[in-house]
N, C-alpha and C positions, 0 to 999 in steps of 0.2 A: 712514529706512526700514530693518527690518533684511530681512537678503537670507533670500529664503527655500530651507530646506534640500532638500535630496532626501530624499523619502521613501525608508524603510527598505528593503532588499532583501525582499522576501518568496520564500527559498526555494520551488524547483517538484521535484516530485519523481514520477516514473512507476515504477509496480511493475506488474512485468509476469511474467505464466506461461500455459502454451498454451493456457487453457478459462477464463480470467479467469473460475472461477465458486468459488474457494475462496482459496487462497495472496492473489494479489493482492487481492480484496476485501477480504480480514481485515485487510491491512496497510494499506490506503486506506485503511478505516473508522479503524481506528485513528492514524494520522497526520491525520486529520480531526477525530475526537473530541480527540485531545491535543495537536495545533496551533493548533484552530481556524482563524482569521484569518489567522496568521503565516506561514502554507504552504499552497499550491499543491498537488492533488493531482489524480495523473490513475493511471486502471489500465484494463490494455487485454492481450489476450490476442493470441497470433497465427495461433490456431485458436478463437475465442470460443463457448463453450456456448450453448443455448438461454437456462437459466438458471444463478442462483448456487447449491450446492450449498447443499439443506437444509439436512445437519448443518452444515455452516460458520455458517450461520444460525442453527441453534439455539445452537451456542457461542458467537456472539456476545452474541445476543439476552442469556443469560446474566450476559454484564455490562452491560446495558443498552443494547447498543449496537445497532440495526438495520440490518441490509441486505438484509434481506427484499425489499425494494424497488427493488434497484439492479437497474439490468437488467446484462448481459454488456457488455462493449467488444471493438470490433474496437482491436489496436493501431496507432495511425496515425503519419506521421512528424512532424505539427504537436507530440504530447506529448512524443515523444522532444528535439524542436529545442526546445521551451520548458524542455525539465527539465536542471535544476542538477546530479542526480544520476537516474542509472536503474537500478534495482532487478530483476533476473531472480531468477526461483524456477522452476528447471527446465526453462525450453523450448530449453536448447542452442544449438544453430544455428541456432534457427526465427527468434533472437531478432536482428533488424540492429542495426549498430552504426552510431554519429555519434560522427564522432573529436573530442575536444576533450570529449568529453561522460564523467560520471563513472560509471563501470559498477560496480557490484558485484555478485554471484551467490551468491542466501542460501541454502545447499543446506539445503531443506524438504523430509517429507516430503509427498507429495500425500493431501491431505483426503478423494479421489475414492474413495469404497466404502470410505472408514474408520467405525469405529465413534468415538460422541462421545468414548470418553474417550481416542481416540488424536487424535482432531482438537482436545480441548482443550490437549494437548501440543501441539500445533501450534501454534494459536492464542497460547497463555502463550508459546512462544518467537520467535513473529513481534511480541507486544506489547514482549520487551526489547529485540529489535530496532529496533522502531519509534523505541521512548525511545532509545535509544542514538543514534540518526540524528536524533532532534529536536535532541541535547544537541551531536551535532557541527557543525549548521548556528548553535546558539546559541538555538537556538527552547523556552524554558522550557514544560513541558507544561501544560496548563490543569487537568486532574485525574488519576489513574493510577486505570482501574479497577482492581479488583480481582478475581483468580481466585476461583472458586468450589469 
């Protein structure tokens, strides 16, 4: 009989900013679209919008990707305690920490009352972000949109 192995790690990863309606969405969507399967994705804000900012929407939309549909998240401590690594874009102090837990702070600017083609710079530099973070957990990307 052979012994059977442990299934693979599947990275968990939470991207979090104060109105979960633009930064962290973009970076979820895209850790989602270029993980797929292999990672875990949570995003959560610790002031959550109604909704996800239109233009953030529209930039995505752009490369095909949708999140027209996501509603907001509250940030809760169950994502924080499941993820491997935690991703802040801007909420400062808003943001707790869990020791043991991998923090980095991706100084973004916020999406909120920009115009697209400052939110597409946004957008294009949270996507080499995102790749950069797939390639460090080992998680080869499934497709790389591409900007428009």
């Amino acid at each position: 009989m052979i012994p059977a192995s442990e299934p693979p790690h599947v990275p968990t990863v939470t991207f979090v900013c104060v109105h979960n309606a633009g930064r962290s969405q973009m970076a979820a969507a895209f850790m989602r679209h270029l993980g797929g399967d292999r990672v875990r994705v949570y995003s959560g804000g610790t002031q959550p919008a109604d909704e996800v900012n239109p233009v953030a929407v529209q930039a995505m939309s752009e490369l095909g990707i949708d999140i027209a549909g996501r509603g907001t998240n509250e940030l809760s401590a169950d994502m924080l305690q499941e993820s491997d690594a935690v991703i802040t874009m801007g909420c400062g102090d808003d943001c707790p920490y869990y020791p043991g837990k991998r923090y980095e702070d991706w100084q973004l600017d916020d999406p909120a009352g920009q115009g697209i083609e400052t939110v597409r710079d946004i957008r294009d530099d949270i996507k080499t972000r995102v790749i950069a973070l797939l390639a460090e957990f080992g998680v080869e990307t499934q497709s790389t949109p591409t900007s428009v």
